[in-house]
C-alpha positions as CSV (number, residue, x, y, z in Angstrom):
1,X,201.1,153.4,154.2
2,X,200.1,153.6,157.9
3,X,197.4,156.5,159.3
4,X,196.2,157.2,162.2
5,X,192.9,156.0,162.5
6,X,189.7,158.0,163.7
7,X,188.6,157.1,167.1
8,X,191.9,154.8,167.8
9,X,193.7,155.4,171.5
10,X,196.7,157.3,169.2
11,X,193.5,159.0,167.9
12,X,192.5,160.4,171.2
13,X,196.0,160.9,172.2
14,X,196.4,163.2,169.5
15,X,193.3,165.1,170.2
16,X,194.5,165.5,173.8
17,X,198.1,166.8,173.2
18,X,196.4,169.2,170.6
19,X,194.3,170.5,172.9
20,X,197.1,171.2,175.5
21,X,199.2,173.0,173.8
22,X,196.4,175.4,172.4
23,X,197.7,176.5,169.3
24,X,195.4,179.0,168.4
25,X,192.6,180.8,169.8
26,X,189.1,179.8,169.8
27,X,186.9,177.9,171.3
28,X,187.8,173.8,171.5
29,X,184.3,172.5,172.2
30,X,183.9,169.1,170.0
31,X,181.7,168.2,167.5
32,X,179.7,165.1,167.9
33,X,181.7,162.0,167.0
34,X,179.6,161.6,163.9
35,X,181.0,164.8,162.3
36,X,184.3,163.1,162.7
37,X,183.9,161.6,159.4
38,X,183.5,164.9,157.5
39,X,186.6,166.3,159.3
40,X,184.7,168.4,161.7
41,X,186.3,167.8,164.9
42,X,185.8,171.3,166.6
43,X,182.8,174.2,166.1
44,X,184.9,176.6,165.9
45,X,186.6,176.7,162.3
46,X,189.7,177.8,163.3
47,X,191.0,175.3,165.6
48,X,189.2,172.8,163.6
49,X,191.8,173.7,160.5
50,X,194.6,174.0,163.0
51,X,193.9,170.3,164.3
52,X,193.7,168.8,160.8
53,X,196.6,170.7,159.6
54,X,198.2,169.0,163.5
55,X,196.8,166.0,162.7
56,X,198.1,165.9,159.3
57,X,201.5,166.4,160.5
58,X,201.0,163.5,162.6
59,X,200.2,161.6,159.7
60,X,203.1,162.4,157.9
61,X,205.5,161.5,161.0
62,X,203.9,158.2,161.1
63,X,203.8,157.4,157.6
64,X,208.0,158.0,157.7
65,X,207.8,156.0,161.3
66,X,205.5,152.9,160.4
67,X,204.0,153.3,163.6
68,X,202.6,155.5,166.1
């Protein structure tokens, strides 16, 4: 089964569209790319659950897709 992989272009893509629709409110500073592997993508815990729950979603599209 295909994912979307951390720190691919679809990756950053992602991260972009997520942060343009802005979802929810909070702050959407970044963590540092090496929190990225614990699923901390944002400080603020909110719109960190929102993009994994987002990014989830994604996951699941491309999963029925096969590709990206």
């Amino acid at each position: 089964m295909k994912q979307i992989q951390l720190g691919t272009k679809e990756f950053y893509e992602i991260l972009e569209r997520f942060e343009s629709m802005k979802l929810v409110r909070g702050r959407y500073d970044r963590e540092n790319k090496d929190n990225w592997l614990r699923q901390a993508y944002y400080q603020d815990g909110e719109v960190n659950f929102a993009f994994t729950m987002f990014l989830s979603g994604c996951n699941y599209g491309v999963s029925l897709c096969g590709n990206v």
